[in-house]
N, C-alpha and C positions, 0 to 999 in steps of 0.2 A: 372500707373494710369488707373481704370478701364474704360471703354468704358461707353458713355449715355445709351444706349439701357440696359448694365449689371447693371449701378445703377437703373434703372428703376425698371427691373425685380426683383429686392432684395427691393425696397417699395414696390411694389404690393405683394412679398411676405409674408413681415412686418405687411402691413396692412388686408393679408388676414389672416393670422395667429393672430391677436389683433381679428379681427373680428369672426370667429371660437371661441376664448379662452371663449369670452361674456356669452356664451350657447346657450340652444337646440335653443332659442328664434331666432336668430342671423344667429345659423346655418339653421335652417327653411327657413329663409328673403332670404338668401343666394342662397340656392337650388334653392326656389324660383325662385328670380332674375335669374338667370342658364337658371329654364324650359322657362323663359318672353322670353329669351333671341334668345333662340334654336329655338322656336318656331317661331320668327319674319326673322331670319336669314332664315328657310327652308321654311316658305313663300314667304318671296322674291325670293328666289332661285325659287318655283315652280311658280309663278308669271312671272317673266321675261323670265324662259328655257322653258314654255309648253304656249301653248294654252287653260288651261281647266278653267281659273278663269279671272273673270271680274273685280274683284279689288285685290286689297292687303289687307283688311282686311278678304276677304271670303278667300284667298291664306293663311294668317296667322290663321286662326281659323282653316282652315284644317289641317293646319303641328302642331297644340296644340292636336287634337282630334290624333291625330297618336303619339303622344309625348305621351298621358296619357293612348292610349287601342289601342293595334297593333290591334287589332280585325276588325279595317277599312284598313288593306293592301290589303284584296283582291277582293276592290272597284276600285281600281285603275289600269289605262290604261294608256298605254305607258311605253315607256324605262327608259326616265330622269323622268317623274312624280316615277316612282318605285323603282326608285334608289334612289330618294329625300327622297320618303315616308319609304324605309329602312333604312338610314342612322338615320334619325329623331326615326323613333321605336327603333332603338338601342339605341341611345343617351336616350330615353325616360327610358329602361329597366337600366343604367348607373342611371342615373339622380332623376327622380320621382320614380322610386321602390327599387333602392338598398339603393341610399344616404336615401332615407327618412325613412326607415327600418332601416338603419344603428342609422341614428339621433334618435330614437322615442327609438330603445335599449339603445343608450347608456343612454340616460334622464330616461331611467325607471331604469336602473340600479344606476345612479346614484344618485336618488331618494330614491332606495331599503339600498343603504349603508350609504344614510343619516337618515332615518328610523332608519335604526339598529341600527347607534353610541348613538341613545336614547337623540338627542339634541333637541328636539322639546320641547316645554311644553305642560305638560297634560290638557285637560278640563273637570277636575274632582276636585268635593270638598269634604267634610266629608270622607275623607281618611283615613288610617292609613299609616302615614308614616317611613321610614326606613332608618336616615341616614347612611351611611356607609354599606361596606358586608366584614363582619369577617368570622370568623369561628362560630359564633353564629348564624347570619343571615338567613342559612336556615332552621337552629331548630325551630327558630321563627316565620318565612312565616309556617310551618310545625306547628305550635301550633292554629295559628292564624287562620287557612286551619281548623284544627279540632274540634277547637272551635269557628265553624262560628256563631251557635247560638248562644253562649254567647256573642261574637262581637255583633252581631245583637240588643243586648237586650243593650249593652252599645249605641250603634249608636242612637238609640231611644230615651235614654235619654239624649244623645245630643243633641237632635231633627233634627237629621240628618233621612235619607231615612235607611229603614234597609237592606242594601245590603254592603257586603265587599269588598271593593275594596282597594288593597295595591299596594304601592309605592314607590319604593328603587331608593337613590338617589348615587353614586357610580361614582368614579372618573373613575374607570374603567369597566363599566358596558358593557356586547357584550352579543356575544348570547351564551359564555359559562356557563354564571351567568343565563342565562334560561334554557339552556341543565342541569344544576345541579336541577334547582329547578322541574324540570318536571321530572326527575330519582327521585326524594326526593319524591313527590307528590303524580306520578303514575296519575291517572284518578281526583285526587280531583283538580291535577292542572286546567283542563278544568270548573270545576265550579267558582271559584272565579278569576277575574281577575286582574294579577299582572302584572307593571309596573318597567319597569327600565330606568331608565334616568339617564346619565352622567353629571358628574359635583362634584366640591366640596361642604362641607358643611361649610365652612369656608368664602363661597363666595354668597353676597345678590342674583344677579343675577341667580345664580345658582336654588337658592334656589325657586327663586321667579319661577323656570321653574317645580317643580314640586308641586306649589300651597299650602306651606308650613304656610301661613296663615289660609288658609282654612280646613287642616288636623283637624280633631276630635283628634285623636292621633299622636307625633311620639315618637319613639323608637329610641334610641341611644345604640346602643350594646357599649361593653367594645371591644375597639380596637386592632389587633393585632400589635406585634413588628416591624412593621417593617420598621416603621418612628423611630424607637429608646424604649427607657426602658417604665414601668409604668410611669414615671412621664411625660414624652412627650406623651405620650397615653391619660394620663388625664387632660393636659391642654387644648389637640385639643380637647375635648369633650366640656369642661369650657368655651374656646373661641364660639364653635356649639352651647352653649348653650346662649352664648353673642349674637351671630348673629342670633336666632329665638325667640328673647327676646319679650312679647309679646306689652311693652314699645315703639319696630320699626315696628309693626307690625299689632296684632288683633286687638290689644284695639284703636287704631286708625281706625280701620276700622270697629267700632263698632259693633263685633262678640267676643264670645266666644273663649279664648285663648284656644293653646291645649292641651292636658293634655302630657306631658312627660317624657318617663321611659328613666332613663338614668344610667348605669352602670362603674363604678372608681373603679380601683385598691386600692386604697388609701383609708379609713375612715376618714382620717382627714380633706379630702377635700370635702367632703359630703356635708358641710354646705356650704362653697364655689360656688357647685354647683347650691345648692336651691337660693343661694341670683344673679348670676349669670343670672339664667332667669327670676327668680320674678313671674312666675304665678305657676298654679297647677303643679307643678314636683314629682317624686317620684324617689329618687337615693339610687342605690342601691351599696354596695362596694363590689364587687366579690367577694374577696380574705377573705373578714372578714367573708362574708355570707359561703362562702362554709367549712371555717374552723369550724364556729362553726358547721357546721351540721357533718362533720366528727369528733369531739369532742364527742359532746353527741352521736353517731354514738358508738364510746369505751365506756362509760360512761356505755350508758344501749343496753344489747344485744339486738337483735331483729330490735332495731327503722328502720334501715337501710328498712326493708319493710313495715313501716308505711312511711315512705319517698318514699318510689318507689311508693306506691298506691295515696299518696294524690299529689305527684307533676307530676304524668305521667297521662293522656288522655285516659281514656275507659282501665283502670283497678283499680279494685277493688273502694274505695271511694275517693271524690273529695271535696273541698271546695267550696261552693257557698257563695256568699254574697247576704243580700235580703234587702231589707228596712223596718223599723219597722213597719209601716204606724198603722195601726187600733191597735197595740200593743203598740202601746207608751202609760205610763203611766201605764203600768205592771212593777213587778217586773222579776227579770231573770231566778227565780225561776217558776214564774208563765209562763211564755216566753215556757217553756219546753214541757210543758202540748200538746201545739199547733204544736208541729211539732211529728207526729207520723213515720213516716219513714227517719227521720234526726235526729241528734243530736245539739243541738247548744254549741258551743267550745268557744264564746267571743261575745265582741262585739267593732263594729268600732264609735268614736265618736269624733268629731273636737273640737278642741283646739285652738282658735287662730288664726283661718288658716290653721292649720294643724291638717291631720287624724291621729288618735292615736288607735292603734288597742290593746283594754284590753280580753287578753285571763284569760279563768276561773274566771269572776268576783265573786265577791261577791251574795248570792241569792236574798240582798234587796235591790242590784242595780235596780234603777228606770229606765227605756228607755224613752228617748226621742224622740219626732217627725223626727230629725234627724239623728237619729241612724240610723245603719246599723248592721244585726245580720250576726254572720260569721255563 
């Protein structure tokens, strides 16, 4: 059976070790209490062995001033005042400069690697945001990066601020998912600022940490394998699309739901998706989109570089979408007249709720206030 004095020493070490674990907070109190301690101890001591102090509080306030700046040792006279006042300067250099150096790194580092795991939440609204990082993900922050003005022009008409700011929410987000994107980027990384924070999309909380009600946009890439086949790939999109539904969400908080690109293997499950979040969505099915374009790709020679110019960034021509405004109530024919350095290819007009994009109309197609000319 162990001895009083050994139990003793194993609580005090019990409870200084709970005390430590608390944090810097704790360990701070700590030291503290240490320098109160030191201080009062080598006051007394020079109090009772010399003659040079009238009380014990000017004997204690001396052995604190030697405890936090040796720079007063060599005020002092006598043998035991010298020795007092050494002992206390070391204990001081131990004490007040190492532990509290110690203390102040380790809370900044531990700070810096709560930082980085990306578990804070952002305070930022009219976002675009980015659930999941596939192998699409940084094509997209890279689209999104080169097409800041056209973001800009969308932001606006959300009446959001026209500035871009994106947002990737990733189960496993660190800083190799920023080391990729800043190789991808190069210098345009430093103009727009990107965001990564950890977490699922499957989970409200999570969600709610990167202000997924307030996003202008998000983006849902086509996921990769590696939770299992296409069809496990497109139900966690379906459920992501269950859980930013705008029914739990915007429309309760009286704003503007977001607009949602979301990508499935599957065609059949297209509609699935749309009724799934219920607001503005636009889903796209990978595997059917990229076949058809490889199809007519065989079909008619050539197209393959009508495809490279209109779907890639700063070569050759590009699609704009504009609003009809002052043109509504022309014909499409007449529409043509007005764009002298563009060509107009269709037009976008809602249906129901839904946008319906009619390429190569008819020329006595009339446009509407709502139209949109591609």
């Amino acid at each position: 059976m162990s001895s009083f004095p050994t139990r003793l020493n194993q609580h005090f070490r019990f409870a200084l070790e709970r005390l430590i674990q608390r944090g810097a907070l704790a360990q701070l109190l700590l030291m503290m209490a240490a320098i109160v301690m030191v201080a009062i101890a080598g006051g007394l001591a020079a109090f009772f062995l010399t003659d040079n102090f009238g009380s014990i509080p000017e004997s204690v306030w001396w052995a604190f001033l030697r405890l936090t700046d040796p720079g007063y040792l060599g005020d002092d006279t006598g043998t035991a005042l010298r020795i007092i006042s050494t002992a206390v300067t070391v204990l001081g250099y131990v004490l007040f400069m190492g532990s509290l150096i110690a203390i102040m790194t380790q809370w900044l580092n531990q700070e810096i690697r709560r930082l980085d795991t990306g578990l804070t939440p952002i305070a930022v609204t009219n976002h675009i945001l980015i659930l999941g990082w596939t192998s699409r993900t940084p094509s997209i922050i890279r689209e999104l990066v080169l097409s800041e003005e056209r973001v800009k022009r969308f932001l606006v008409r959300r009446r959001a601020r026209g500035r871009l700011r994106i947002v990737v929410l990733d189960e496993d987000s660190g800083s190799h998912h920023r080391h990729e994107v800043r190789q991808l980027l190069g210098r345009d990384a430093r103009r727009v600022p990107i965001f990564l924070r950890t977490g699922s999309s499957l989970r409200l909380d999570h969600l709610e940490r990167v202000s997924y009600a307030s996003a202008s946009a998000i983006i849902i890439p086509g996921a990769n394998y590696d939770l299992g086949g296409p069809d496990v790939a497109d139900t966690r999109i379906i459920k992501t699309l269950l859980s930013i539904s705008p029914t739990r969400s915007a429309r309760r908080r009286n704003r503007p739901a977001p607009i949602v690109m979301a990508e499935l293997f599957d065609a059949d499950k297209v509609e699935i998706a749309h009724r799934a979040y219920g607001g503005t969505a636009n889903v796209i099915a990978g595997d059917a989109f990229i076949a058809r374009l490889i199809v007519q790709a065989i079909r008619h020679d050539g197209l393959t570089h009508v495809y490279s110019e209109l779907l890639s960034y700063e070569d050759g021509n590009e699609i704009y979408i504009k609003p009809a405004g002052r043109l509504a109530g022309l014909t499409f024919s007449e529409v043509r007249r007005y764009f002298t350095r563009a060509i107009p290819i269709g037009v976008i007009r809602a249906y129901e709720g839904e946008l319906e994009c009619l390429l190569n109309p008819e020329g006595d197609m009339i446009l509407e206030d709502d139209d949109r000319i591609a």
